[in-house]
PQR file with spaces between the fields and no chain letter, atoms N, CA, C, O and H, PARSE charges and radii, in Angstrom:
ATOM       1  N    UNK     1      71.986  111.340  142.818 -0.4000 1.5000
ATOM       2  CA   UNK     1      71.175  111.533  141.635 -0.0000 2.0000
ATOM       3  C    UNK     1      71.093  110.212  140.877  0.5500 1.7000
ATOM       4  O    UNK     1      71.931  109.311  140.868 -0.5500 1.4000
ATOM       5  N    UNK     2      69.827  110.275  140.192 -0.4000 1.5000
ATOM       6  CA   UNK     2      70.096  108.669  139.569 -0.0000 2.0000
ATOM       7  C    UNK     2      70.263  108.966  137.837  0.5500 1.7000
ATOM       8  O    UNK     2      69.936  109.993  137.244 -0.5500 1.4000
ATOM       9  H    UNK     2      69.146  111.008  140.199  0.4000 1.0000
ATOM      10  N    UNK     3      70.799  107.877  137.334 -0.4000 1.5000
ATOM      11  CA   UNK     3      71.412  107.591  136.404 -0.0000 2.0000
ATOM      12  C    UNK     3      70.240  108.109  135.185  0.5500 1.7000
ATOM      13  O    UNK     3      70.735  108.739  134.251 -0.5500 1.4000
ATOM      14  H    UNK     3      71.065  107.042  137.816  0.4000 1.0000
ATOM      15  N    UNK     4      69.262  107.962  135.160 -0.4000 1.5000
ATOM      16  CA   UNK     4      68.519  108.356  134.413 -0.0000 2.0000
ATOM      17  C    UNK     4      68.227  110.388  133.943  0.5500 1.7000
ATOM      18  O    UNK     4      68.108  111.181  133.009 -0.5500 1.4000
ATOM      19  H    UNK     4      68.859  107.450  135.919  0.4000 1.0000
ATOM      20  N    UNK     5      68.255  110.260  135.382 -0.4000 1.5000
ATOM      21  CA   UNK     5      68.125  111.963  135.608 -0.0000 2.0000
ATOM      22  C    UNK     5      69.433  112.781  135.336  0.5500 1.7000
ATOM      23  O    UNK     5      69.342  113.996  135.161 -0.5500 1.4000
ATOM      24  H    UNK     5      68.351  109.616  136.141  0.4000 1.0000
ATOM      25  N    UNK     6      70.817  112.061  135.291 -0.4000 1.5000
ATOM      26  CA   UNK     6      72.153  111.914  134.885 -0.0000 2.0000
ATOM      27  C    UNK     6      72.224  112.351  133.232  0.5500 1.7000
ATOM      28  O    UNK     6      72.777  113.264  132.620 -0.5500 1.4000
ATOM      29  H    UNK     6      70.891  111.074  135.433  0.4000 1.0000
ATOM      30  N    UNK     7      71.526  111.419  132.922 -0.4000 1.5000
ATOM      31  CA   UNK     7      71.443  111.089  131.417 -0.0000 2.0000
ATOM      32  C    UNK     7      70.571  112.064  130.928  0.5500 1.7000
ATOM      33  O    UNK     7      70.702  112.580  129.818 -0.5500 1.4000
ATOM      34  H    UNK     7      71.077  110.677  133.419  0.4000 1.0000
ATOM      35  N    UNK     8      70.075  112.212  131.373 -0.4000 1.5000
ATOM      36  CA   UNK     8      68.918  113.808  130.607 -0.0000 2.0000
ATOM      37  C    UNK     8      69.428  115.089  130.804  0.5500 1.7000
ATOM      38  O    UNK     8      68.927  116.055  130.228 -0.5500 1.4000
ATOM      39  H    UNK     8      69.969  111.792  132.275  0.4000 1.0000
ATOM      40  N    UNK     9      70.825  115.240  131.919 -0.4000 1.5000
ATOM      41  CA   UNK     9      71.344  116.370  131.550 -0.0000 2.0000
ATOM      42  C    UNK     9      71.928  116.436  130.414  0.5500 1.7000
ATOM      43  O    UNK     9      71.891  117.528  129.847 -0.5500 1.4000
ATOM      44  H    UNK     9      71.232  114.455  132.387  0.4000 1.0000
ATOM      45  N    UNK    10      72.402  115.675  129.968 -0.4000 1.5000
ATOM      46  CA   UNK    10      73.508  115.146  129.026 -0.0000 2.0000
ATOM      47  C    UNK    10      72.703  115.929  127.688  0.5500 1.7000
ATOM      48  O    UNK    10      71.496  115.780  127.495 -0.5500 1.4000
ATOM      49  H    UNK    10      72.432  114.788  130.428  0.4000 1.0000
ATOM      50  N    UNK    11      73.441  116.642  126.955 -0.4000 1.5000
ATOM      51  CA   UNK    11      72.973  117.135  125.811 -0.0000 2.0000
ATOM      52  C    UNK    11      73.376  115.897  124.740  0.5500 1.7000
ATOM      53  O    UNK    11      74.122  114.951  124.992 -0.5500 1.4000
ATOM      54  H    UNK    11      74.421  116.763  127.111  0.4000 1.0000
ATOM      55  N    UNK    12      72.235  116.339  122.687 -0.4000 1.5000
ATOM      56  CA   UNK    12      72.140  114.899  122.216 -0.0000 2.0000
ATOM      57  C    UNK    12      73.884  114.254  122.243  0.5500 1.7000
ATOM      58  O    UNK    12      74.113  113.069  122.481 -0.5500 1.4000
ATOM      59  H    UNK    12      71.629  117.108  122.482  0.4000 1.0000
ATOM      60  N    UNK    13      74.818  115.120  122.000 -0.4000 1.5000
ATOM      61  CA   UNK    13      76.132  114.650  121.480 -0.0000 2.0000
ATOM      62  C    UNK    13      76.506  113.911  122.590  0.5500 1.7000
ATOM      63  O    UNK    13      76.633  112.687  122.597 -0.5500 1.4000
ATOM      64  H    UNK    13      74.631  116.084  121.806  0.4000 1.0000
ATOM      65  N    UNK    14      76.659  114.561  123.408 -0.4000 1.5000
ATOM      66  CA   UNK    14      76.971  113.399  125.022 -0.0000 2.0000
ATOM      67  C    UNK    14      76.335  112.490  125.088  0.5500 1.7000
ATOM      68  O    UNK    14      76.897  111.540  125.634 -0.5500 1.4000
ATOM      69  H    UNK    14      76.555  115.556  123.402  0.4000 1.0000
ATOM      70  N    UNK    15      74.973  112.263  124.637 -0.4000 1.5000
ATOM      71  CA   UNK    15      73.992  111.289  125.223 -0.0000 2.0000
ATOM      72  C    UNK    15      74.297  110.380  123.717  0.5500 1.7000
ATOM      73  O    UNK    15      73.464  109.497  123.510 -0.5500 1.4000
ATOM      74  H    UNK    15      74.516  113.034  124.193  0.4000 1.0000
ATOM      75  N    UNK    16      74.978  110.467  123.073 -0.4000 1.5000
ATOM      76  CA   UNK    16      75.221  109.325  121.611 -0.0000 2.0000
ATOM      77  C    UNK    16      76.624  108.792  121.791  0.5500 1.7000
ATOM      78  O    UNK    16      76.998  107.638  121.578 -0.5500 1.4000
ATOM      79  H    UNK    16      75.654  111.184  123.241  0.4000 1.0000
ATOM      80  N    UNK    17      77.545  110.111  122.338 -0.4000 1.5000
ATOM      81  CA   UNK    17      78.617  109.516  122.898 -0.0000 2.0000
ATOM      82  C    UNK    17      78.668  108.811  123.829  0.5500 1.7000
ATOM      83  O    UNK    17      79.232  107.769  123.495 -0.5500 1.4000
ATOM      84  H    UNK    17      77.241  111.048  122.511  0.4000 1.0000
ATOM      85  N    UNK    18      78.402  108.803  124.774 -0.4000 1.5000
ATOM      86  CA   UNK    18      77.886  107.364  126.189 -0.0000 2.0000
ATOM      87  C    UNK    18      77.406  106.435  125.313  0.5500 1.7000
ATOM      88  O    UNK    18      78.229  105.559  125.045 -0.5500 1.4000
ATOM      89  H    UNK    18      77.944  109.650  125.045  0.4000 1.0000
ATOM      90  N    UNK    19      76.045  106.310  124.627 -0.4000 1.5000
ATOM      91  CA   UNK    19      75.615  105.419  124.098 -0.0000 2.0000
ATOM      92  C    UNK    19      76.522  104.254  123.031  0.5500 1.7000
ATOM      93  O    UNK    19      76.426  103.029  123.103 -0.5500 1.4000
ATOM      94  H    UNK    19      75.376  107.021  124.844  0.4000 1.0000
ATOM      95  N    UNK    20      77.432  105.065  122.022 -0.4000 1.5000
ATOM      96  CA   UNK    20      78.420  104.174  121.779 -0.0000 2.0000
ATOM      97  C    UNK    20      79.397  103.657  122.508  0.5500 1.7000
ATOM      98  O    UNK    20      79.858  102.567  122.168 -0.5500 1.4000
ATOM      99  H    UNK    20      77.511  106.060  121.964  0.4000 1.0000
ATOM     100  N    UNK    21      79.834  104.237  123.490 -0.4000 1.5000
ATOM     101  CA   UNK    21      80.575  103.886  124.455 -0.0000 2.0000
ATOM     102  C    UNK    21      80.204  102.586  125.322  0.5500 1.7000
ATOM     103  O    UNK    21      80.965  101.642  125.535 -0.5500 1.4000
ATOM     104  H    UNK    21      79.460  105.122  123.767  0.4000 1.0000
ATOM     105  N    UNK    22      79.038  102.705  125.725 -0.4000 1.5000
ATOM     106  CA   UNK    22      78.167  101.625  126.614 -0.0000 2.0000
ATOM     107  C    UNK    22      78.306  100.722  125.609  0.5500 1.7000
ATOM     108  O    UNK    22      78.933   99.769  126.073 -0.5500 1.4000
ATOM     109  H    UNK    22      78.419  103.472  125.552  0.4000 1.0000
ATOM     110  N    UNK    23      77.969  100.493  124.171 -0.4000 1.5000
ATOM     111  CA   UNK    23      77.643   99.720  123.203 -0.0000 2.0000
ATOM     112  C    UNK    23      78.980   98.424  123.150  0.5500 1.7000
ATOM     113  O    UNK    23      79.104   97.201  123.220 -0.5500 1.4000
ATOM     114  H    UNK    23      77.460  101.267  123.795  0.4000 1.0000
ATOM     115  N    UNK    24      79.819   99.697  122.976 -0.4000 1.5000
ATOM     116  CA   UNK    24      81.429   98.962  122.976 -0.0000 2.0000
ATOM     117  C    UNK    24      81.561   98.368  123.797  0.5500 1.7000
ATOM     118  O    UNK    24      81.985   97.246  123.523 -0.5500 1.4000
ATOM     119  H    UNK    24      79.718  100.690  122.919  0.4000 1.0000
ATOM     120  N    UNK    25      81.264   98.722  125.592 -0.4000 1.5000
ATOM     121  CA   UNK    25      81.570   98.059  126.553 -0.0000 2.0000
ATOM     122  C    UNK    25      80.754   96.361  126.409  0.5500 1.7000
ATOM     123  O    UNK    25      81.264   95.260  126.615 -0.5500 1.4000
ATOM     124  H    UNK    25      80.920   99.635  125.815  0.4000 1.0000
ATOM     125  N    UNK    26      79.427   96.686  126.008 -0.4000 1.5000
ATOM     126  CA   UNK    26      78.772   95.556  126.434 -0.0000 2.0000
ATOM     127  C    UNK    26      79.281   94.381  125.128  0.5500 1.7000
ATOM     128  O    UNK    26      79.071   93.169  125.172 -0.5500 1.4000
ATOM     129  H    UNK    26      79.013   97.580  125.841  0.4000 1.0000
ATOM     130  N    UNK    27      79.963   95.100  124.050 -0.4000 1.5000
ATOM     131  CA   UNK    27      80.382   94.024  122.764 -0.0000 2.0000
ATOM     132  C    UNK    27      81.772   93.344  123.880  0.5500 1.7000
ATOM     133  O    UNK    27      82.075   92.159  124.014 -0.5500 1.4000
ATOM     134  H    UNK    27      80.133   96.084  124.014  0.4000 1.0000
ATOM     135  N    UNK    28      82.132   94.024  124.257 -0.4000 1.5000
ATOM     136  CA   UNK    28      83.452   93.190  125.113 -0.0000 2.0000
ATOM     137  C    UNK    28      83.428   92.774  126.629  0.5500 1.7000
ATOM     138  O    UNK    28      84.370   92.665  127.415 -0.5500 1.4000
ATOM     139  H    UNK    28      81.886   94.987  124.147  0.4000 1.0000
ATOM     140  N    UNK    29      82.095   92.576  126.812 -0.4000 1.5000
ATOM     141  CA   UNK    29      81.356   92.630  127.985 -0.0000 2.0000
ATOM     142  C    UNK    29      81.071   90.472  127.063  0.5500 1.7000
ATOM     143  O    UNK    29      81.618   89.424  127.405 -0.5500 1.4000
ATOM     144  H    UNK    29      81.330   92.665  126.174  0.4000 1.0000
ATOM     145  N    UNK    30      79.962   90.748  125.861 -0.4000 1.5000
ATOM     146  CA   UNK    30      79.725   89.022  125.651 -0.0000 2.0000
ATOM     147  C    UNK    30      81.066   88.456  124.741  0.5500 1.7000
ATOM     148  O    UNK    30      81.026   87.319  124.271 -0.5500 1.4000
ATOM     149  H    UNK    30      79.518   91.600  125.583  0.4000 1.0000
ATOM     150  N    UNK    31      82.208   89.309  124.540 -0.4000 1.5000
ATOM     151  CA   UNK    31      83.015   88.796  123.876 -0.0000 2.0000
ATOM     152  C    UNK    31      83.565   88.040  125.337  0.5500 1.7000
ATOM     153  O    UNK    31      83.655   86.827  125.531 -0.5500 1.4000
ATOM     154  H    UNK    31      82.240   90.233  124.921  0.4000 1.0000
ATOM     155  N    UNK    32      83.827   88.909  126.084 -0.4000 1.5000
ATOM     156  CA   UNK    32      84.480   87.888  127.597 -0.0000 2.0000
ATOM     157  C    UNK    32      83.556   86.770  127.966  0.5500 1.7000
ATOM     158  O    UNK    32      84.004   85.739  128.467 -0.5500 1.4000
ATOM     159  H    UNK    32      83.754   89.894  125.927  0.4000 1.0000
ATOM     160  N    UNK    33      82.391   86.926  127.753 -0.4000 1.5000
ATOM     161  CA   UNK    33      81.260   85.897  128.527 -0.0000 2.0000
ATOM     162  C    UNK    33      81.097   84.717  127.363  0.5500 1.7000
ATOM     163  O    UNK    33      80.449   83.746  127.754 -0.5500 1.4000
ATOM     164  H    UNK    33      82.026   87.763  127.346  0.4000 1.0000
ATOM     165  N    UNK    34      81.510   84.661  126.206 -0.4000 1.5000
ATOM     166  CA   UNK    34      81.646   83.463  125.126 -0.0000 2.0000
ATOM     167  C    UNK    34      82.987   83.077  125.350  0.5500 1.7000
ATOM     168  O    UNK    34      83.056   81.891  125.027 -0.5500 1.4000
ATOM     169  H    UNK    34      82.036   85.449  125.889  0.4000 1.0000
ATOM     170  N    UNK    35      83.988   83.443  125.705 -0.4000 1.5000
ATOM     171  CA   UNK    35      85.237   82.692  126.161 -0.0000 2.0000
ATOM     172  C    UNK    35      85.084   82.519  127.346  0.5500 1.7000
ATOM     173  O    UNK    35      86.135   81.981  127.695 -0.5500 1.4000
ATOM     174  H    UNK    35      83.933   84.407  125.966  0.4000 1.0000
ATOM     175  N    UNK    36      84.240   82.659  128.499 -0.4000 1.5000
ATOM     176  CA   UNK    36      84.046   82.056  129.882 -0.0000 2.0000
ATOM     177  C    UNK    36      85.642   82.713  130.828  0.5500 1.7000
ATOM     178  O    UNK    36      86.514   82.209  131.535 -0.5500 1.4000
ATOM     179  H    UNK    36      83.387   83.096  128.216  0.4000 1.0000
ATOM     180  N    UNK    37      85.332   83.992  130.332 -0.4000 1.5000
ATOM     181  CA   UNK    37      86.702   84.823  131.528 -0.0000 2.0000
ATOM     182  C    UNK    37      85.889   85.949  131.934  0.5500 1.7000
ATOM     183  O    UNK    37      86.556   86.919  132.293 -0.5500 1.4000
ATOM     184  H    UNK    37      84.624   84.401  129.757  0.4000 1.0000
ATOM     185  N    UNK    38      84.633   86.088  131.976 -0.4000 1.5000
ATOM     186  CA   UNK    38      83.452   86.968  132.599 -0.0000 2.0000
ATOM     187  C    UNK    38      83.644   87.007  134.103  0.5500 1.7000
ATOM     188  O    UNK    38      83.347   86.048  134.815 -0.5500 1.4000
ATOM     189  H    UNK    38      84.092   85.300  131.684  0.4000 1.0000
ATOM     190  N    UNK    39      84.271   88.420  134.679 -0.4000 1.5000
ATOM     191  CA   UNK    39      84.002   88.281  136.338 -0.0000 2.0000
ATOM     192  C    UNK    39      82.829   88.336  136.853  0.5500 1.7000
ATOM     193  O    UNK    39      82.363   87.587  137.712 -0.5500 1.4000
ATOM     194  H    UNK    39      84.512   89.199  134.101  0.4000 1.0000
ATOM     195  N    UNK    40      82.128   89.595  136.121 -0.4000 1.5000
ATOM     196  CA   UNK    40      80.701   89.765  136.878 -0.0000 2.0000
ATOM     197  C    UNK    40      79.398   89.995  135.779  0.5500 1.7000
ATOM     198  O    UNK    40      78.925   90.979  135.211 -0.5500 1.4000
ATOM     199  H    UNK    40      82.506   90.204  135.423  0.4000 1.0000
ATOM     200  N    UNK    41      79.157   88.851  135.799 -0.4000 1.5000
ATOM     201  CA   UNK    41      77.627   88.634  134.691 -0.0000 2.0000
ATOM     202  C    UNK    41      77.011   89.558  134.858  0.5500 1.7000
ATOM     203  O    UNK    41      76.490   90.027  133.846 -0.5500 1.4000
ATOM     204  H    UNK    41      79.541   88.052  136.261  0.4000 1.0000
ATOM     205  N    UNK    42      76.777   90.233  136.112 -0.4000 1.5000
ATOM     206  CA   UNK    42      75.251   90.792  136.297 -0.0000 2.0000
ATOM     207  C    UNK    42      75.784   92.556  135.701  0.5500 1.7000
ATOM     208  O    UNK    42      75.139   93.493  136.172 -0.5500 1.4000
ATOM     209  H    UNK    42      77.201   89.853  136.935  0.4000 1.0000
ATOM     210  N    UNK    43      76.734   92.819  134.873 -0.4000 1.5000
ATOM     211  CA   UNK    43      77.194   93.850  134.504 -0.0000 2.0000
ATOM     212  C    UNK    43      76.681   93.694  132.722  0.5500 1.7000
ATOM     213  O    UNK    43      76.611   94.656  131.957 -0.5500 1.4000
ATOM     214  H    UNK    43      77.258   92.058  134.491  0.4000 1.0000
ATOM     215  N    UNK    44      76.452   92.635  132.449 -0.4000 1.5000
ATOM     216  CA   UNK    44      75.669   92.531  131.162 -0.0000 2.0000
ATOM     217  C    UNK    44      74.401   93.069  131.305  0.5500 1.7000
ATOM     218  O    UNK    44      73.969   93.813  130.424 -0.5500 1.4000
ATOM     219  H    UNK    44      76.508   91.854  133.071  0.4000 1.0000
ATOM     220  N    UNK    45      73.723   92.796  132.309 -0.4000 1.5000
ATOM     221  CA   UNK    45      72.409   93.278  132.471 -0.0000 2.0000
ATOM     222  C    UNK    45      72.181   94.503  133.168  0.5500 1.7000
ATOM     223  O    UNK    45      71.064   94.990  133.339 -0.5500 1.4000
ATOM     224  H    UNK    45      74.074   92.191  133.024  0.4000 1.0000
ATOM     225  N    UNK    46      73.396   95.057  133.620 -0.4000 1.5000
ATOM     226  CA   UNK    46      73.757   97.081  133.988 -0.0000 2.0000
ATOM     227  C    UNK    46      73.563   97.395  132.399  0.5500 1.7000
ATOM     228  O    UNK    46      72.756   98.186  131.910 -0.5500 1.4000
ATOM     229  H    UNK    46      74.304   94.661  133.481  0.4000 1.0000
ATOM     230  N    UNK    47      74.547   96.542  131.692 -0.4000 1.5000
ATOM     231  CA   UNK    47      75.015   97.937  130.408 -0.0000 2.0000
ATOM     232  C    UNK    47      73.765   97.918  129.330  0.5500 1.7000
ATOM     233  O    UNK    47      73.664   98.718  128.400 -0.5500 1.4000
ATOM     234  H    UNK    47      75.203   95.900  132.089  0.4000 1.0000
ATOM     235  N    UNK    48      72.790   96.811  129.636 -0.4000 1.5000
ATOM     236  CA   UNK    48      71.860   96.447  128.566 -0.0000 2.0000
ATOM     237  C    UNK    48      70.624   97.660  129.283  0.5500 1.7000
ATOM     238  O    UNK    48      69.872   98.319  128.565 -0.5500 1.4000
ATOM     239  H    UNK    48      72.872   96.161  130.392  0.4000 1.0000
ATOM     240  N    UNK    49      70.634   97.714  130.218 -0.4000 1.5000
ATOM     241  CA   UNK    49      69.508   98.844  130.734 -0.0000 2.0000
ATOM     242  C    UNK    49      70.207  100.479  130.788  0.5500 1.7000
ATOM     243  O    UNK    49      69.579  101.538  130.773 -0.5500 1.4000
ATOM     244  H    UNK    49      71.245   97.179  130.801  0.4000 1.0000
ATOM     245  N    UNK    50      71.401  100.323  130.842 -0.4000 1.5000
ATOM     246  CA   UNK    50      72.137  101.883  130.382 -0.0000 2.0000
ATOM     247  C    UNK    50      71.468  102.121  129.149  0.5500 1.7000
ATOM     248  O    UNK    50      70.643  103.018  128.979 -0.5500 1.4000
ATOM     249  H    UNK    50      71.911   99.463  130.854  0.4000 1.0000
ATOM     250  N    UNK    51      71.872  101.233  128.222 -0.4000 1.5000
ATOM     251  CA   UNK    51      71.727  101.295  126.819 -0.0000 2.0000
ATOM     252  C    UNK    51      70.139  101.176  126.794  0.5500 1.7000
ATOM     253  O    UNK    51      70.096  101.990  125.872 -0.5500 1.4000
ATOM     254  H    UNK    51      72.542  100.504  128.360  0.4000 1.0000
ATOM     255  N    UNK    52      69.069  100.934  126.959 -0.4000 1.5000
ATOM     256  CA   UNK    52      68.026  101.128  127.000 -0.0000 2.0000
ATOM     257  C    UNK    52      67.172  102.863  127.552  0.5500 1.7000
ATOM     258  O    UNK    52      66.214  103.599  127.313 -0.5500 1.4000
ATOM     259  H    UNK    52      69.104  100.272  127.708  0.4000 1.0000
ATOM     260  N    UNK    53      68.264  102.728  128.321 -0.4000 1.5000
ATOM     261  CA   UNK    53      67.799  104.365  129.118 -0.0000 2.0000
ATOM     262  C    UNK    53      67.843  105.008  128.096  0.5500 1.7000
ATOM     263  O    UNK    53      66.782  105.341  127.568 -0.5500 1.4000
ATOM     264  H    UNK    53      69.042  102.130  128.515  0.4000 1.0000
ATOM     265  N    UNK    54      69.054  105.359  127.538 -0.4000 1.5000
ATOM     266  CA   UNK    54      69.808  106.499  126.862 -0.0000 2.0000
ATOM     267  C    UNK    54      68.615  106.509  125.753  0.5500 1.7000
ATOM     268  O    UNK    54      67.916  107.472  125.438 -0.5500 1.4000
ATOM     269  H    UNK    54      69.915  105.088  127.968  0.4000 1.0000
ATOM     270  N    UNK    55      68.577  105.357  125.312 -0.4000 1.5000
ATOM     271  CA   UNK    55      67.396  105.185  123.677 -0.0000 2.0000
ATOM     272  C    UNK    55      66.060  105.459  124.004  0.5500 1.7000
ATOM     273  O    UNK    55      65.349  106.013  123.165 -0.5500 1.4000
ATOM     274  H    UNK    55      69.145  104.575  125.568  0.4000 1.0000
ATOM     275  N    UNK    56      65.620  105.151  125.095 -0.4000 1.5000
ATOM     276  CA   UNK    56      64.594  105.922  125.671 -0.0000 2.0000
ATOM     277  C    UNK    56      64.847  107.567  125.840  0.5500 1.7000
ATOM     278  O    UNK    56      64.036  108.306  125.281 -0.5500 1.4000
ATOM     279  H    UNK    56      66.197  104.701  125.777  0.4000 1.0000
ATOM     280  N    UNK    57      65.616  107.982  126.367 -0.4000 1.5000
ATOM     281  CA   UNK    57      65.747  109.691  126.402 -0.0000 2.0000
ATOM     282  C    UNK    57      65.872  110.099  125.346  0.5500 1.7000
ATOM     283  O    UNK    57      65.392  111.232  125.307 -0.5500 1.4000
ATOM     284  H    UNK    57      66.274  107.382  126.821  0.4000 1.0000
ATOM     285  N    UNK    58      66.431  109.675  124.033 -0.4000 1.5000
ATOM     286  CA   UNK    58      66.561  110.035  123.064 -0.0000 2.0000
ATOM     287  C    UNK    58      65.097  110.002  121.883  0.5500 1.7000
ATOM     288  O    UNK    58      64.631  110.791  121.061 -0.5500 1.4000
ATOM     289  H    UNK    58      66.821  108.754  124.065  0.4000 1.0000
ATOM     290  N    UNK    59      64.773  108.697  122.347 -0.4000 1.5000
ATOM     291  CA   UNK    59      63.462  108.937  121.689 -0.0000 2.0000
ATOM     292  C    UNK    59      62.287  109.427  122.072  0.5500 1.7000
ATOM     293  O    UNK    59      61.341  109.522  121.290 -0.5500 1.4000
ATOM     294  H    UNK    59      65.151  108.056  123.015  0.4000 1.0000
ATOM     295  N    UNK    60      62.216  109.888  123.673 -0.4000 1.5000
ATOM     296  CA   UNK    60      61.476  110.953  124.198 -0.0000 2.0000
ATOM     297  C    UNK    60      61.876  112.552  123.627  0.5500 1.7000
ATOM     298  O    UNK    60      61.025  113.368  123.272 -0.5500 1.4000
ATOM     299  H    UNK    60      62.984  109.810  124.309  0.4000 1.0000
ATOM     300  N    UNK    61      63.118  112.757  123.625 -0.4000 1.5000
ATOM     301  CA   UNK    61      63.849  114.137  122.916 -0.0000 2.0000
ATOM     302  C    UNK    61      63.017  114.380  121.573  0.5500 1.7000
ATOM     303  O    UNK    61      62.505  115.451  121.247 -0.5500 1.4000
ATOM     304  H    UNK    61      63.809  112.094  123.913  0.4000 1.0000
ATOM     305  N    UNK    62      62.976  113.054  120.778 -0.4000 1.5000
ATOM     306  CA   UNK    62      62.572  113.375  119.038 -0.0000 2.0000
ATOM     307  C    UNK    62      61.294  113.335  119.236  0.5500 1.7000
ATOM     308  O    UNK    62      60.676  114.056  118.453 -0.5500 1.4000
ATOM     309  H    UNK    62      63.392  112.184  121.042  0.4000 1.0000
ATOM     310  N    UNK    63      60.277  112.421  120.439 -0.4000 1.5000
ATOM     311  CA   UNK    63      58.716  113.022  119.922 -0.0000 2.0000
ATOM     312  C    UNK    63      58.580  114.368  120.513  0.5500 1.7000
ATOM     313  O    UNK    63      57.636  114.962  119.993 -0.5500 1.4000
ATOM     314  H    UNK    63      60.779  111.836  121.075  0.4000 1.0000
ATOM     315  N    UNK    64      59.351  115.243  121.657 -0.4000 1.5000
ATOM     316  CA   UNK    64      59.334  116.332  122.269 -0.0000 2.0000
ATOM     317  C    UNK    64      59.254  117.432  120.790  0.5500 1.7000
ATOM     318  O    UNK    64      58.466  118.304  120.426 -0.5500 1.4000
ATOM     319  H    UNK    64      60.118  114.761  122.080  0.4000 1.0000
ATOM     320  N    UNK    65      60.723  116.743  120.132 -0.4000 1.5000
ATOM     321  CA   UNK    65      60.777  117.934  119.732 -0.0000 2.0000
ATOM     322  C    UNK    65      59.893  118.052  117.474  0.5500 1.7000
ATOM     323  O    UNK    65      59.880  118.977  116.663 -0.5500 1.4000
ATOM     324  H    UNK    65      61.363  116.034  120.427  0.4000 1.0000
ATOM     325  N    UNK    66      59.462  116.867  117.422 -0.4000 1.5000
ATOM     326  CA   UNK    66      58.315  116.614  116.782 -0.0000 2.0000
ATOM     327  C    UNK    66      56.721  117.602  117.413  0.5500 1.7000
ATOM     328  O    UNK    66      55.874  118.190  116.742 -0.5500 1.4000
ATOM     329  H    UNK    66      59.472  116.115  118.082  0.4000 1.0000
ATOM     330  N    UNK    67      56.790  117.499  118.346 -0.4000 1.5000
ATOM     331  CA   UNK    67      55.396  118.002  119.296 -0.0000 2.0000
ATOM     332  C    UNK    67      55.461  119.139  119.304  0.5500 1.7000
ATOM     333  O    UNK    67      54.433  119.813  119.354 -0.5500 1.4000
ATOM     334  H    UNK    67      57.478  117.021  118.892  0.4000 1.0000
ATOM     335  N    UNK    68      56.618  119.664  119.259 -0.4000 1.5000
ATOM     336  CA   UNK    68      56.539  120.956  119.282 -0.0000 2.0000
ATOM     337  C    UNK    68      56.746  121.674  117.882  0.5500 1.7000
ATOM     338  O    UNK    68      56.811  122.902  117.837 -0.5500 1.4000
ATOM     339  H    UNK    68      57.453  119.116  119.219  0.4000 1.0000
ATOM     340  N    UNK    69      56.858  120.829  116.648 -0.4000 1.5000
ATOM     341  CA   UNK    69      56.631  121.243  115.411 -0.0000 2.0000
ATOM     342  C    UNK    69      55.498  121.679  115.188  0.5500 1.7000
ATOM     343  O    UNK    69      55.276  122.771  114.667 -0.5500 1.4000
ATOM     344  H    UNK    69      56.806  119.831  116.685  0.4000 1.0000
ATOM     345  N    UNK    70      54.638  120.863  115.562 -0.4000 1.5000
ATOM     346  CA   UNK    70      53.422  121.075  114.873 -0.0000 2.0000
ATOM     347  C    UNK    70      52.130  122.627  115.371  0.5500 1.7000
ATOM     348  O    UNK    70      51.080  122.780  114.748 -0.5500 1.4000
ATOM     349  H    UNK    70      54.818  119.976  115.986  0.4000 1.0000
């Protein structure tokens, strides 16, 4: 299953909890990469598109459920 389709099971509380979670990772993700003890760079650019997903599902959730206000 992919990560996206992962993430949309995820109800909002899960899907804010990952999201801070990812957030944290990637703050100690460039805290390692400004002191130059970074093993794997290309994990900055995993957690920056996690974190993009999630804010995307979430802001698909609020015009869903906007759309269906009206």
């Amino acid at each position: 299953m992919s990560q996206a389709n992962s993430l949309r099971e995820m109800n909002e509380e899960q899907l804010q909890a990952e999201l801070e979670q990812t957030q944290q990772e990637l703050f100690q993700l460039r805290f390692q990469a400004s002191t130059e003890k970074l093993d794997a760079p290309s994990n900055l650019k995993k957690l920056r598109r996690t974190i993009a997903r999630i804010k995307t599902i979430q802001h698909e959730r609020l015009l869903q459920a906007a759309g269906s206000e009206s």
